[in-house]
MARMAR-402198 format. One record per residue (C-alpha): z, y, x. Coordinates in pm, whole numbers, padded with zeros to 5 digits, always signed. Layout:
<sites>
ZYX
...
</sites>
This chain:
<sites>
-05565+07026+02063
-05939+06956+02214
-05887+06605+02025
-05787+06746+01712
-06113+06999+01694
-06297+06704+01786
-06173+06513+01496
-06289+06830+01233
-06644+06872+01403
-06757+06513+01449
-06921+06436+01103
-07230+06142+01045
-07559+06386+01078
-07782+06340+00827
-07974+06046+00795
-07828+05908+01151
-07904+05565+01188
-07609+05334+01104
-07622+05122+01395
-07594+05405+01590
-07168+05436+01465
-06862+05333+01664
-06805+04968+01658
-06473+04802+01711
-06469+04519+01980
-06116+04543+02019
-05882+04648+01717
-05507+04742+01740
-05250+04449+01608
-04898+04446+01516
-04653+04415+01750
-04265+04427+01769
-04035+04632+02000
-03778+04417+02194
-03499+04545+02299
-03627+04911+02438
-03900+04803+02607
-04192+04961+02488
-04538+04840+02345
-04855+04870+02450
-05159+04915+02133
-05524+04885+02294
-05858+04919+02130
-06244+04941+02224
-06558+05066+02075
-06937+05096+02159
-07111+05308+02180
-06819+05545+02146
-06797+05893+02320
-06426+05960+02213
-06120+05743+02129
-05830+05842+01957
-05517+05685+01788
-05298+05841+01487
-04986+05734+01437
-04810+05801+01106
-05076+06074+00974
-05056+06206+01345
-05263+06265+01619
-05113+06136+01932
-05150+06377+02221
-05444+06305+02419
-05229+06292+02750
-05052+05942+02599
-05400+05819+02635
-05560+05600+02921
-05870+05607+02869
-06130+05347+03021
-06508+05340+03040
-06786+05115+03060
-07098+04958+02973
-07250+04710+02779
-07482+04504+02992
-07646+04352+02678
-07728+04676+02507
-07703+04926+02771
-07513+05107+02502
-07160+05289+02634
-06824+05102+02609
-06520+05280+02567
-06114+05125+02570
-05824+05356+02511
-05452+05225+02563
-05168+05400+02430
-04767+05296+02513
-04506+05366+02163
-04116+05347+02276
-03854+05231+02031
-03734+05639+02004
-04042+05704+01843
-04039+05412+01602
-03647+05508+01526
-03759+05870+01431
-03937+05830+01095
-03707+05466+01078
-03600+05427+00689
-03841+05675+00603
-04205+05441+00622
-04277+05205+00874
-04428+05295+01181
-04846+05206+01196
-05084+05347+01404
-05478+05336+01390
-05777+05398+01655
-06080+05681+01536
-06390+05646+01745
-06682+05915+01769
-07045+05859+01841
-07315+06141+01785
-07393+05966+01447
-07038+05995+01302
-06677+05835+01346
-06560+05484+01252
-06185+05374+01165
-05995+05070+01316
-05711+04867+01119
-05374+04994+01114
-05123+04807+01339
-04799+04802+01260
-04486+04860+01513
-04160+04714+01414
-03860+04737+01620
-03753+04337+01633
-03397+04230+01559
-03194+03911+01437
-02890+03949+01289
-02565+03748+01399
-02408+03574+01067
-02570+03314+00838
-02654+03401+00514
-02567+02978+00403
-02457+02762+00640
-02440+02331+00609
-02146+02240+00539
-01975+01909+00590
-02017+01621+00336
-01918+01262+00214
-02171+01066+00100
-02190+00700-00024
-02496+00516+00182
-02803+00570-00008
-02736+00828-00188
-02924+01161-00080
-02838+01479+00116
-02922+01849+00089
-02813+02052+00392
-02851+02437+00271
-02973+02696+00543
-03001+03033+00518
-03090+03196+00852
-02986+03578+00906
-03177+03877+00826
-03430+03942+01134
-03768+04092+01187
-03996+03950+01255
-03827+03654+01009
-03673+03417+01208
-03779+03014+01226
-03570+02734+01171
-03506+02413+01333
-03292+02164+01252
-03047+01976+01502
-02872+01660+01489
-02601+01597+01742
-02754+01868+01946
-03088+01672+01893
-03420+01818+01761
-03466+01666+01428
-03873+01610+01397
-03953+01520+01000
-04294+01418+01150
-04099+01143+01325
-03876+01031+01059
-03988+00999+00669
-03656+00968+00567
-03657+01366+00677
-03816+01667+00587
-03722+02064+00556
-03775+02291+00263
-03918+02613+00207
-03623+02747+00144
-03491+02579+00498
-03272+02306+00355
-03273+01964+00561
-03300+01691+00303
-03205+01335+00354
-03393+01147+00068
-03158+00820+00127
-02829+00864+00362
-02808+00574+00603
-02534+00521+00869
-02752+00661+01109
-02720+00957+00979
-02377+01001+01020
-02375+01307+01268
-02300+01667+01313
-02568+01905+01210
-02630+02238+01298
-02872+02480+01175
-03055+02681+01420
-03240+02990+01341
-03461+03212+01624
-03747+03485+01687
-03846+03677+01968
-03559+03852+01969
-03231+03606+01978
-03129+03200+01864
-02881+03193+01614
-02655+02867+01556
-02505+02790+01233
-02131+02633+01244
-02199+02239+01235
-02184+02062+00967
-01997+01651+00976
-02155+01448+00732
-02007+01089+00691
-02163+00794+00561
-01935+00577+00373
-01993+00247+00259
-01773+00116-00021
-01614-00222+00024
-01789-00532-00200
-01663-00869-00231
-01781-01158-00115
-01806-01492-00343
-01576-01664-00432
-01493-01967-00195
-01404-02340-00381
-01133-02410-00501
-00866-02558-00201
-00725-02878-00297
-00389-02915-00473
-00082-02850-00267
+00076-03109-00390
-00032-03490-00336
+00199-03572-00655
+00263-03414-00939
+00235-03070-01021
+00149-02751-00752
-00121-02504-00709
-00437-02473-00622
-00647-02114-00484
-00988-01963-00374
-00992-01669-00188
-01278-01422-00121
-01313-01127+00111
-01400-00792+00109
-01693-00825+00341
-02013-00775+00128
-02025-00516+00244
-01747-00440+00467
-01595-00070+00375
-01670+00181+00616
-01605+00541+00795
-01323+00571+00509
-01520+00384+00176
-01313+00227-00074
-01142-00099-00063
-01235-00350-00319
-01015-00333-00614
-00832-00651-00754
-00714-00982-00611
-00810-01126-00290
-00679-01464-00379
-00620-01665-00703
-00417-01968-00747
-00419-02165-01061
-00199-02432-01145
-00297-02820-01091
-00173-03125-01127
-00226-03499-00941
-00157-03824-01053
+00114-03930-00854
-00008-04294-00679
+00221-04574-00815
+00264-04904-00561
+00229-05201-00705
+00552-05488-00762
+00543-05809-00822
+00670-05953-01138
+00912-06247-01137
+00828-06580-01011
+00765-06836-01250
+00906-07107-01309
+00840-07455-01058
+00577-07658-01107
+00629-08049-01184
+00663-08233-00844
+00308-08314-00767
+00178-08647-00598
+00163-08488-00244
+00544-08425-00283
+00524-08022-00332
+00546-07819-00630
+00450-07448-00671
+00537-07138-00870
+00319-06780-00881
+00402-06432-00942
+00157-06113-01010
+00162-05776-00869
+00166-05636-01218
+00537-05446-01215
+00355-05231-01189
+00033-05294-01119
-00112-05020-00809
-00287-04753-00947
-00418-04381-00802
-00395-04502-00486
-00050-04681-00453
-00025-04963-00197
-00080-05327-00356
+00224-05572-00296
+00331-05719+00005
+00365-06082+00044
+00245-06440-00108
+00117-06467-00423
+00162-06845-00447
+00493-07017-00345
+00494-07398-00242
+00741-07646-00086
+00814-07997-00081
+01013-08212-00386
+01133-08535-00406
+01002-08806-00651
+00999-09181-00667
+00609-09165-00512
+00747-08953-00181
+00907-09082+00122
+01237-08959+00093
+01431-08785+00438
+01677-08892+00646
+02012-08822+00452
+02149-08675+00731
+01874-08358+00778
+01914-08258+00406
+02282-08278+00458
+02255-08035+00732
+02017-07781+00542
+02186-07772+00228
+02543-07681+00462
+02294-07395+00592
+02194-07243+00247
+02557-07288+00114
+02690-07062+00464
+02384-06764+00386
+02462-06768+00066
+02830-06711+00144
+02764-06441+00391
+02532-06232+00133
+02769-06247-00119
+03110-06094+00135
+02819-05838+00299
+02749-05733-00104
+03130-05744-00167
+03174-05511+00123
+02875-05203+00025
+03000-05202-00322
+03359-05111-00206
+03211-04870+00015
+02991-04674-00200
+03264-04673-00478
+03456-04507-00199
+03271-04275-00109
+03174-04152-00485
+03563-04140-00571
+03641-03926-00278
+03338-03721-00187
+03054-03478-00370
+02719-03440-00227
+02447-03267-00378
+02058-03160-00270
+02073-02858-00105
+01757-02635-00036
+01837-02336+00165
+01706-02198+00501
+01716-02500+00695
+01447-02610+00504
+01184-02359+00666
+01246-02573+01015
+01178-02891+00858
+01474-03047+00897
+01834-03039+00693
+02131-02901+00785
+02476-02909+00648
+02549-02608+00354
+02822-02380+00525
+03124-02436+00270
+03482-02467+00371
+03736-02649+00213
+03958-02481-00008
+04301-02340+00126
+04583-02508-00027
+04736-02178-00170
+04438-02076-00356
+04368-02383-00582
+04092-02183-00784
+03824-02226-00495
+03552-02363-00540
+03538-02719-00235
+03250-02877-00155
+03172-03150+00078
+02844-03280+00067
+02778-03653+00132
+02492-03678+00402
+02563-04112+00392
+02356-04111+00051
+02051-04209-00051
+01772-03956+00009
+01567-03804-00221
+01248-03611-00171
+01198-03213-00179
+00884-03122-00374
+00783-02775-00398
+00590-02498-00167
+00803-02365+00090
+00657-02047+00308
+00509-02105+00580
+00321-02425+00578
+00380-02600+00883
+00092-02900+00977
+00419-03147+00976
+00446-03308+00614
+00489-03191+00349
+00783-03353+00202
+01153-03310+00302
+01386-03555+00318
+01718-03379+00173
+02043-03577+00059
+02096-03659-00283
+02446-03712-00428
+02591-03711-00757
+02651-03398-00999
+02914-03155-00940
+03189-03155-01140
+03255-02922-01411
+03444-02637-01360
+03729-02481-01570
+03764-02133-01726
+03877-01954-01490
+03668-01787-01241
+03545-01940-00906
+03434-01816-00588
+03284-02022-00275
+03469-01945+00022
+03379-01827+00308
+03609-01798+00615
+03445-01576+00907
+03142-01446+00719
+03047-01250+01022
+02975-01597+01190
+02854-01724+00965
+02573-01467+00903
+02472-01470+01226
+02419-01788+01236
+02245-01721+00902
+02048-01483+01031
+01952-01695+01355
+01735-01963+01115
+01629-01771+00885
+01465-01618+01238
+01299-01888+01374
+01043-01894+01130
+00726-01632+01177
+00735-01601+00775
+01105-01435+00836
+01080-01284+01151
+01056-00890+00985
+01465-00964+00826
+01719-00746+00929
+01910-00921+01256
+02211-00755+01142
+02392-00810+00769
+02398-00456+00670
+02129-00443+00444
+02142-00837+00340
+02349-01025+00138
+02346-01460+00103
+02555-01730-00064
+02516-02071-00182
+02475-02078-00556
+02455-02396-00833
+02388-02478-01155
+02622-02237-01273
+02416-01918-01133
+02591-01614-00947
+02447-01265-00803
+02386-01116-00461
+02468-00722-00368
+02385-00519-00120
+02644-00244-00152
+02549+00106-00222
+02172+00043-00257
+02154-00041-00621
+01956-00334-00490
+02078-00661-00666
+02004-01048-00722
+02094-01192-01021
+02046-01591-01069
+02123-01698-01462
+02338-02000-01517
+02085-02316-01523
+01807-02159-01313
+01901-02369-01048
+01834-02734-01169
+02177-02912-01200
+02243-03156-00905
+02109-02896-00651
+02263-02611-00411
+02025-02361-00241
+02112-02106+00002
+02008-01813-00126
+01961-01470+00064
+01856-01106-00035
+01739-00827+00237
+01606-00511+00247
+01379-00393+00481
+01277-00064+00700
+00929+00001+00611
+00844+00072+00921
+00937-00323+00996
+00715-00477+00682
+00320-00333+00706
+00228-00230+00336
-00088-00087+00318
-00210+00158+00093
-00547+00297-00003
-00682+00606-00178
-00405+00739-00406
-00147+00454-00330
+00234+00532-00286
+00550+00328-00234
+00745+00393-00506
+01034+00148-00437
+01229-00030-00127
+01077-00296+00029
+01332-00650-00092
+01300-00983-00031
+01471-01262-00163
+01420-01673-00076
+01424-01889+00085
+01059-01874-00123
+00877-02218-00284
+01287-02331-00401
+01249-02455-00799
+01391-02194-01047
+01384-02329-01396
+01482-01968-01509
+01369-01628-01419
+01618-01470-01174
+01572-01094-01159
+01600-00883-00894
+01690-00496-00922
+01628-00229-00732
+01537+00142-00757
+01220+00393-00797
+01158+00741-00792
+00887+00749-01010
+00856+00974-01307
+00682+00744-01493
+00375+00797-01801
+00093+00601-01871
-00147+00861-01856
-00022+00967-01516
+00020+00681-01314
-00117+00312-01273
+00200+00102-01112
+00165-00225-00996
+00451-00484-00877
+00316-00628-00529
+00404-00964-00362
+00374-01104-00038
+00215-01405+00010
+00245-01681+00290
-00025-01591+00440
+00131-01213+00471
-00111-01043+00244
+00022-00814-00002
-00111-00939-00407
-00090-00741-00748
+00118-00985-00931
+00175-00754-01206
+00065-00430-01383
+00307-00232-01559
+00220-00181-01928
-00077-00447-01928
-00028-00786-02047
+00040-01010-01766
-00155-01301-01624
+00109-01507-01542
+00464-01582-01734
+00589-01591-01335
+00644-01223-01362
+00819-00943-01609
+00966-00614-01494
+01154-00413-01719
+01074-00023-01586
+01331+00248-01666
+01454+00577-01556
+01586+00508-01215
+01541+00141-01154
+01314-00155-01228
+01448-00530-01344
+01196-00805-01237
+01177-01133-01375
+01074-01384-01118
+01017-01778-01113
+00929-01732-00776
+01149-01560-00500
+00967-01354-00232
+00902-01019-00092
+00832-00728-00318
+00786-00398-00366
+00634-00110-00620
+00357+00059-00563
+00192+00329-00770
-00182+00497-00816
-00189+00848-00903
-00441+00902-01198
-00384+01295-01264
-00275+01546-01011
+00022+01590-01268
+00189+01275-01161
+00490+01308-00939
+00768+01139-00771
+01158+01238-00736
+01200+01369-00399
+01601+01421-00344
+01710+01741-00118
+01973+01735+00087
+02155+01948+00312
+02370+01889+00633
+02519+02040+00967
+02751+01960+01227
+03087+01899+01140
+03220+02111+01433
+03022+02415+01608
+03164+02459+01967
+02861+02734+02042
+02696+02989+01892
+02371+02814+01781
+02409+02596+01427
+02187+02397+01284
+02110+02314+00937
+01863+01977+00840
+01702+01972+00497
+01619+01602+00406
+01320+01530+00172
+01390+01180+00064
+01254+00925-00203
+01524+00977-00474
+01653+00598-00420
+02037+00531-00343
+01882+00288-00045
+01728+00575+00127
+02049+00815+00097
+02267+00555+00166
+02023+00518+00546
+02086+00907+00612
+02408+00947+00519
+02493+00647+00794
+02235+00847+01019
+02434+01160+00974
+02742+00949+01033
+02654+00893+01384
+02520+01232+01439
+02822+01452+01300
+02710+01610+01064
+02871+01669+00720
+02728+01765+00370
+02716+02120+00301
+02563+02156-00025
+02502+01970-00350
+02177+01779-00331
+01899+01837-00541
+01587+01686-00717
+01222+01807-00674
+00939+01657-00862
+00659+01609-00577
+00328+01631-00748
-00020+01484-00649
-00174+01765-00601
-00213+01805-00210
-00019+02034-00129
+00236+02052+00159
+00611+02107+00101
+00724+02446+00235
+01082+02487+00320
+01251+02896+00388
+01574+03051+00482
+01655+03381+00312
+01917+03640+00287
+02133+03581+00606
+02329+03876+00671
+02166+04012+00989
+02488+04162+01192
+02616+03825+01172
+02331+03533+01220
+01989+03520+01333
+01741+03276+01249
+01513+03133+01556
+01211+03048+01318
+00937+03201+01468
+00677+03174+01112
+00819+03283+00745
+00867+02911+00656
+00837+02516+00793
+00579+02252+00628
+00610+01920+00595
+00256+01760+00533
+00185+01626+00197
+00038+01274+00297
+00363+01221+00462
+00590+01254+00160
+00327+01127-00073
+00295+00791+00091
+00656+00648+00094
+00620+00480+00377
+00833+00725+00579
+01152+00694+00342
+01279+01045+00465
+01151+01324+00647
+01342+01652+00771
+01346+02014+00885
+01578+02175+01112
+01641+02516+01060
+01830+02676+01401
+02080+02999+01333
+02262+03177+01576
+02611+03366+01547
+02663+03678+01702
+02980+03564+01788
+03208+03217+01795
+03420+03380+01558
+03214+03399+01289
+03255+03105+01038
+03119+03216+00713
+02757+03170+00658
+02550+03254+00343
+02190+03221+00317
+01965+03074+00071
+01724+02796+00153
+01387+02750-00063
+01229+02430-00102
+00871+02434-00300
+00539+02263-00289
+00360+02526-00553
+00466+02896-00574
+00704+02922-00854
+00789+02592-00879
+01062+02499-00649
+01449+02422-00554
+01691+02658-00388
+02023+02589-00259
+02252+02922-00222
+02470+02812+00073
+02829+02966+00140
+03007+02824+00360
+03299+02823+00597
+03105+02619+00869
+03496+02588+01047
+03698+02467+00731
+03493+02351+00405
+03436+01985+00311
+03416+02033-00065
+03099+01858-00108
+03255+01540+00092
+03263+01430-00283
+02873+01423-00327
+02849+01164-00027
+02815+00749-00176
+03136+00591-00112
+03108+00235+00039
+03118-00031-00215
+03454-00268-00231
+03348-00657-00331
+03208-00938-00176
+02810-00909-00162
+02818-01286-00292
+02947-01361-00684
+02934-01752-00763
+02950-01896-01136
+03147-01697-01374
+03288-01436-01145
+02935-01301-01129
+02910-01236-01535
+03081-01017-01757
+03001-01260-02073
+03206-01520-02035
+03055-01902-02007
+03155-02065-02370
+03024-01731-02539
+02720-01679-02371
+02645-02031-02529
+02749-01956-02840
+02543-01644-02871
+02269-01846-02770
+02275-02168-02968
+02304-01907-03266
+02057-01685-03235
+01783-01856-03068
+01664-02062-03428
+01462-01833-03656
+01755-01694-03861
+01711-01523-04231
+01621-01223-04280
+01542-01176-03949
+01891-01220-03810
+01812-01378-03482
+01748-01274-03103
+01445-01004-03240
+01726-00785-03391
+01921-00858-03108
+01673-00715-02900
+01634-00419-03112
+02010-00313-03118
+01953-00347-02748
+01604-00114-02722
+01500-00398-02601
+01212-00483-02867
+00908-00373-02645
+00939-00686-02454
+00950-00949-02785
+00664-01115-02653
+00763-01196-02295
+01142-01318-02469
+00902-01529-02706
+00788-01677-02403
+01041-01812-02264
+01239-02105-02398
+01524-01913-02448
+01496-01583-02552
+01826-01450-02645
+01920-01599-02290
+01662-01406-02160
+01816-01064-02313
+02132-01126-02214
+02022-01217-01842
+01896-00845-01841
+02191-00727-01984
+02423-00871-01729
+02178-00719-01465
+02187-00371-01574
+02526-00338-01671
+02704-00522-01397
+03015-00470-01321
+03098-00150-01551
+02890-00278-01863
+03102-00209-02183
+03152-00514-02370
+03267-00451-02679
+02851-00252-02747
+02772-00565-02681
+03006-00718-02916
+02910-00441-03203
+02533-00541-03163
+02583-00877-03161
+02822-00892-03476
+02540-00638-03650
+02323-00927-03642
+02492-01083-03912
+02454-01420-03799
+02742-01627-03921
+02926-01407-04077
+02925-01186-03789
+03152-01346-03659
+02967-01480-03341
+03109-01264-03112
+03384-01051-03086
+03578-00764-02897
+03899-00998-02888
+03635-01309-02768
+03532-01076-02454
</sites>
C-alpha cells in the first residue's frame, strides 16, 4: 500500500534538526472490548505529514483511518489526529496467540517518531467464586477473617464488601478493614456484627455476588456473685440455709453456653430454739407481819427465758392477810362463809380431775393415734389418713384408727412449696403403734379407685404438684410406718423402696410415687445433654427420713467413664432442676448415692422429690440403647398395610406407653424387637424396606429410605419416635408378606428385621409383648421384704461391729460386688443395713435367698451360722 511505501522511504535526512520530528500530543491507551462493541484508539502529532497505526507487527489499511487536520496556533506548525475503530473479531483472531497492542508512526520531512503501544483486551468476568465467606460462630471478642476470592476477569475485578446488603466502609469503622488478598477482617467480633455478609466482586464488564455468609456472635453465659446467705428455714432447731446466684454476668446469647455448676447452694444450719421462762415454786409464807399480811416469792428461773423465749406471766410477790394477836380479827361469820367456798372449789377440781383421767385412760385403752404427714400437709391443714378397719374374716390386717382428741404436737421440717402461712403444722400426736407379729401385714384398702382420686385431687391443689398424673396409671401411694414397705408401678421397673425405721417410730406418712410424660415436666438441656432415664417423683417432699429410701428406675445408657459425664438431677421448690450428684465423683452431700448398673439405677435418698438422669456426651463414641420395634394392624380389611418402626429409649416405661398406644390403635407385634446403640455422632437414623416380592406388594415410599433427625432421638425428651412404612397388595387375598426392614445411623452399622408374616393369621410374637403385672402397687411392713424381720436384725447386730479377720459387713459387701461403694456404707450408721436395703431393691420379688444365705454364712461370723437357707 501507498502507506506502507511511505513507511520504507521516510528516513531522518541528514543532520535534520530534531525539533523538526513528529511529536505526540495525543498517545494511544489501553482499552477493553465490552461485549462486541468496538473501541475506538486516537492519537495526534505536530508537525506530522502522515499518521499511521500498526497493530500486531501490521500495518492497518489506510482506509480504517480517519484522518483529521489542523494547526497549531502557537507554532504555526501542522497538527495532525488519526482515529482508528478495532472490533472484538479482530482481537479474537491472534487471541491465545499474543495479546492484541497497537501503536501510532508519525512522519515529518525530518524523520518518523513512535507512540506507546496500547493494549486491547476483550473484557470479561467470570461467574463462580474462586473462595467464598462462609458462615461462622464466634465468641464476642474474638476476631474474624472472611476469605474472598473474586472470579477470574479482565480487567481484574474490585471488591466490596456488604453487610446485610449494606456497604461496609473500613474508613468508617476501625474495627474493619480489607486485605490485599480481599479478606474482610473483624479485629474484635462484637454483637453488632452479627449479620449476613456477602462478598461482591465487579468491573466494567458484570457484578458478581458471593453466597452470604451468617456469622453469629455468641456470648457465653457468666455468673453473677453470689447473693448472702438467706436465713435459716427453721426458727428452731436444725434446717437449711442457701444463696443463689444467676447466670446473668453476662447473660448467654444467640446460642453461648450456659454456666456450668449449681445455681443454688444450701448448707445446713442450726438455731437455738427460744426457751420461755417458768416460775419456780413459791416459797414458803412469811411470819404474819404487824400490818396483818404475810408474803411468799417465786423466780422465773424454771427455766429462766433465754434466745428469745417469753419471760413468765404473773406476780412475782404473793401477799394476803393473817391473823395474829396484834390484828383485828373478822366477823366469825364471813370466814365461815369463805372457808365453805374453798372447801366446794376444791371439791369440784378434784371430781372434774377424776373425770379427764377416766377419759384419757379410755381413750388410750381403746384407740391408736399416731402423727401422720402425708399430702394434706401441702394445704396446711390435717386430714384424717385413709385406713379402714379390718374385716372380721381377715384378722391379719393391719387397723388403724387414729385419735384426732390428743394432744398436738408440732411438724418441723421443709415441706414444698412454702406457703407465707406459718411454718409449723399442727398434726395429732398419739401413742406408738403396737408391735406387730410374724406374719405378714397389709393396710387395707377398700375402693382404691376412690380413694386415689381423691388422692390425686390434693395432691392437685398445690402448684408444686400440679404436673402428676390425674389418673393412677403411672402412680402408686400407701401409708407406710415404722416398719417400712415399697411402692410399684407395674411394668415400668420403676420402684420405691422405704427400709424398716426410715420413718421415725410414732409417725405415718402418706407416701406416693409417679411417673411423668416428659412432655408434662420441662427439663432442659444444653449442649450435649440427654435424658437418660424417666422422669419419677416421689413425696410428699420435706417428710423426715432417718434412712435412705431408694428409688429405682431404668436407663438406657451404655455407660464408661471416658464416654460419658452423668449426673442425677433434682427438682427443687422453686422448680429449677439441680445436679445433686455426679456419677463416679465423690459426692457433696451424704443426702444422695446411686448405685448405676446395666439397665437400671438404685438411688439413695434422705430426701424425696422429683428426679431424673441426665447424661453429657464427652466422645462421639458414647451411645444410648435405642429399642426397635415393629407393629401393624391386627386385621387388614383393604389392600393398603401399614407397618410402624418405633425408635424408643430402651426403658420398660417407654415400651410399656406404646404397647398401650398400640392397644388402642390395633395393632399387634410382628417381629422380635431389637437393640441399636445410638451414637453421638450427629447423624440421623435412616430406616429402609427391602426385598418385597414385587407381583405381590408395592411400597408407596417415594425416596430409598425415611430419616428420623438425630437431635430428636439424642435428646430423650421425646421418649419414642416412629416411621410408617405404607405397602400395598395386589390383591385382598394375599396374606403373606416378606420384606426386610433396615434400621442404621452409620453405613455398616445397623439392625435388620427379616419379616415373614401371615398378616391374616400369625401372633407368634404376642409373647415378646410385657404382660401386666399381678400385685398390689402398695407392700406395707414385712410383706414388702424377702428377708424376714428377726433376721434382717440378726444379720445386722452381727456384722455391723468390726469383726476379725475382717469378717464383718466389708466382706459382706464383697460377696455381694458390692465393695465399690465401702465408703458411702461407712457412712451411714448402719452399713450392713444399708447393703441389704439395696439388696431387697434389686432383687424384689424373685431375689434367690438362699445366695444370700451362702454369702452371708461365708462370712464366717459366728460360726457361720448367722443365717441360713432353713432361717429364710
Amino acid at each position: 500500500t501507498g502507506a506502507q511505501q511511505s513507511a520504507t522511504v521516510a528516513n531522518p535526512a541528514s543532520g535534520a534538526s530534531p525539533d523538526l520530528l513528529p511529536h505526540f500530543q495525543l498517545e494511544p491507551e489501553d482499552v477493553y472490548i465490552v461485549k462486541n462493541k468496538a473501541v475506538s484508539l486516537a492519537c495526534r502529532a505536530s508537525p506530522a505529514t502522515q499518521i499511521y497505526f500498526k497493530c500486531n507487527g501490521e500495518w492497518v489499511h489506510q482506509g480504517d483511518h480517519v484522518t483529521q487536520h489542523s494547526t497549531d496556533r502557537s507554532t504555526g506548525l501542522p497538527v495532525m489526529e488519526v482515529r482508528i475503530e478495532v472490533t472484538r473479531q479482530q482481537v479474537e483472531k491472534i487471541f491465545g496467540l499474543e495479546e492484541y497492542w497497537c501503536q501510532c508512526v508519525a512522519w515529518s520531512s525530518s524523520g518518523t517518531t513512535k507512540s506507546q503501544k496500547a493494549f486491547v483486551r476483550i473484557a470479561y468476568l467470570r461467574k463462580n467464586f474462586e473462595q467464598e465467606p462462609t458462615a461462622r460462630e464466634v465468641s464476642i471478642e474474638q476476631g474474624i477473617v472472611l476469605p474472598c476470592r473474586p472470579p477470574e476477569g479482565i480487567p481484574p475485578a474490585e471488591v466490596e464488601w456488604l453487610r446485610n446488603e449494606e456497604l461496609v466502609d473500613p474508613a468508617l469503622d476501625a474495627n474493619v478493614y480489607v486485605t490485599p488478598e480481599h479478606s474482610l477482617v473483624l479485629r474484635q467480633a462484637r454483637l453488632a456484627d452479627t449479620a449476613n455478609y456477602t462478598c461482591v466482586a465487579k468491573n466494567i464488564v458484570a457484578r458478581r455476588r458471593s453466597a452470604s455468609a451468617a456469622i453469629t456472635v455468641y456470648v457465653n453465659g457468666g455468673w453473677s456473685t453470689w447473693t448472702q446467705w438467706s436465713g435459716c428455714s427453721t426458727s428452731c432447731g436444725r434446717g437449711w440455709q442457701k444463696r443463689s446466684r444467676t447466670c446473668t454476668n453476662p447473660t448467654p446469647l444467640n446460642g453461648g453456653a450456659f454456666c456450668e455448676g449449681q445455681n443454688v447452694q444450701k448448707t445446713a444450719c442450726t438455731t437455738l430454739c427460744p426457751v420461755d421462762g417458768a416460775w419456780s415454786e413459791w416459797s414458803k409464807w412469811s411470819e404474819c407481819g404487824a400490818e396483818c399480811t404475810h408474803w411468799r416469792s417465786r423466780e422465773c428461773s424454771e427455766p429462766a427465758p433465754r434466745n428469745g423465749g417469753r419471760d413468765c406471766h404473773g406476780p412475782e410477790l404473793d401477799t394476803r392477810n393473817c391473823t395474829s394477836e396484834l390484828c383485828t380479827h373478822a366477823a366469825p361469820g364471813a370466814e365461815d362463809v369463805a372457808l365453805y367456798v374453798g372447801l366446794v372449789a376444791v371439791a369440784v377440781c378434784l371430781v372434774l380431775l377424776l373425770l379427764v383421767g377416766v377419759l384419757v385412760y379410755c381413750r388410750k385403752k381403746g384407740g391408736l393415734d399416731a402423727d401422720v404427714a402425708d399430702s394434706s400437709i401441702l394445704t396446711a391443714g390435717f386430714q384424717p389418713v385413709s385406713i379402714k378397719p379390718s374385716k372380721a374374716d381377715n384378722p391379719s390386717l393391719l387397723t388403724i384408727q387414729p385419735d384426732l382428741s390428743t394432744t398436738t404436737m408440732t411438724y418441723q421440717g421443709s415441706l414444698c412449696p412454702r406457703q407465707d402461712g406459718p411454718a409449723k403444722l399442727q398434726l395429732p400426736n398419739g401413742h406408738l403403734l403396737s408391735p406387730l407379729s410374724a406374719g405378714r401385714h397389709t393396710l387395707h384398702h377398700s375402693s382404691p379407685a376412690a380413694e386415689g382420686a381423691d388422692f390425686v385431687a390434693r395432691l392437685s391443689t398445690q402448684s408444686y404438684f400440679r404436673s402428676l398424673p390425674r389418673g393412677t396409671n403411672n402412680m402408686a401411694y400407701g401409708t407406710f410406718n415404722f416398719l417400712g414397705g415399697r411402692l410399684m408401678i407395674p411394668n415400668t421397673g420403676i420402684s420405691l423402696l422405704i427400709p424398716p425405721d426410715a420413718i421415725p417410730r410414732g409417725k405415718i406418712y402418706e407416701v406416693y410415687l409417679t411417673l411423668h410424660k416428659q412432655e408434662e415436666v420441662r427439663l432442659p438441656l444444653a449442649g450435649c445433654q440427654t435424658l437418660l432415664s424417666p422422669i419419677v417423683s416421689c413425696g410428699p417432699p420435706g417428710v423426715l427420713l432417718t434412712r435412705p429410701a431408694i428409688l429405682a428406675m431404668g436407663h438406657c445408657v451404655e455407660a464408661s467413664a471416658e464416654n460419658w459425664s452423668i449426673r442425677l438431677k433434682k427438682q427443687s421448690c422453686e422448680g429449677t432442676w439441680e445436679d445433686v450428684l455426679q456419677l463416679g465423683a465423690e459426692p457433696c452431700t451424704e443426702l444422695y448415692y446411686c448405685q448405676l448398673e446395666a439397665q437400671a439405677c438404685y438411688v439413695f435418698t434422705e430426701q424425696l422429690g422429683r428426679f431424673a438422669l441426665v447424661g453429657e456426651s464427652l466422645s462421639m463414641a458414647a451411645s444410648k440403647r435405642l429399642k426397635l420395634v415393629l407393629f401393624a394392624p391386627a386385621a387388614c380389611p383393604s389392600l393398603e398395610y401399614n407397618i410402624r418402626v418405633y425408635c424408643l429409649s430402651d426403658t420398660q416405661d417407654v415400651l410399656k406407653e406404646v404397647i398401650q398406644l398400640e392397644k388402642q390403635l390395633g395393632g399387634q407385634l410382628i417381629g422380635a424387637p431389637r437393640v441399636l446403640h445410638f451414637k453421638d455422632s450427629y447423624h440421623n437414623l435412616r430406616l429402609s424396606i427391602h426385598d418385597m416380592p414385587s407381583s405381590l406388594w408395592k411400597s408407596k415410599l417415594l425416596a430409598s429410605y425415611q430419616e428420623i433427625p438425630f437431635y430428636h432421638i439424642w435428646s430423650g425428651l421425646q421418649p419414642f419416635l416412629h416411621c410408617t412404612f405404607t405397602l400395598e397388595r395386589l390383591s385382598t387375598s394375599t396374606c403373606e408378606l416378606a420384606c426386610k426392614i433396615w434400621v442404621w445411623q452409620v453405613e455398616g452399622d445397623g439392625q435388620s428385621f427379616t419379616v415373614n408374616f401371615n398378616i391374616a393369621k400369625d401372633t407368634r410374637f404376642s409373647d415378646w409383648l410385657v404382660p401386666d403385672e399381678v400385685g398390689t402397687p402398695a407392700l406395707v411392713g414385712p410383706s414388702a421384704f424377702k428377708i424376714p424381720f428377726l433376721i434382717r436384725q440378726k444379720i445386722i447386730s452381727s456384722l455391723d461391729p468390726p469383726g476379725t479377720r475382717g469378717a464383718d459387713w466389708r466382706t459382706l459387701a464383697q460377696k455381694l460386688n458390692l465393695d465399690s461403694h465401702l465408703s458411702f456404707f461407712a457412712s451411714k450408721a448402719s452399713p450392713t443395713a444399708m447393703i441389704l436395703n439395696l439388696w431387697e431393691a434389686r432383687h424384689f420379688p424373685n431375689g434367690n435367698l438362699s445366695q444370700l444365705a451362702a454369702a452371708v454364712a461365708e462370712v464366717g461370723k459366728q460360726d457361720g451360722a448367722l443365717f441360713s437357707e432353713a432361717e429364710c
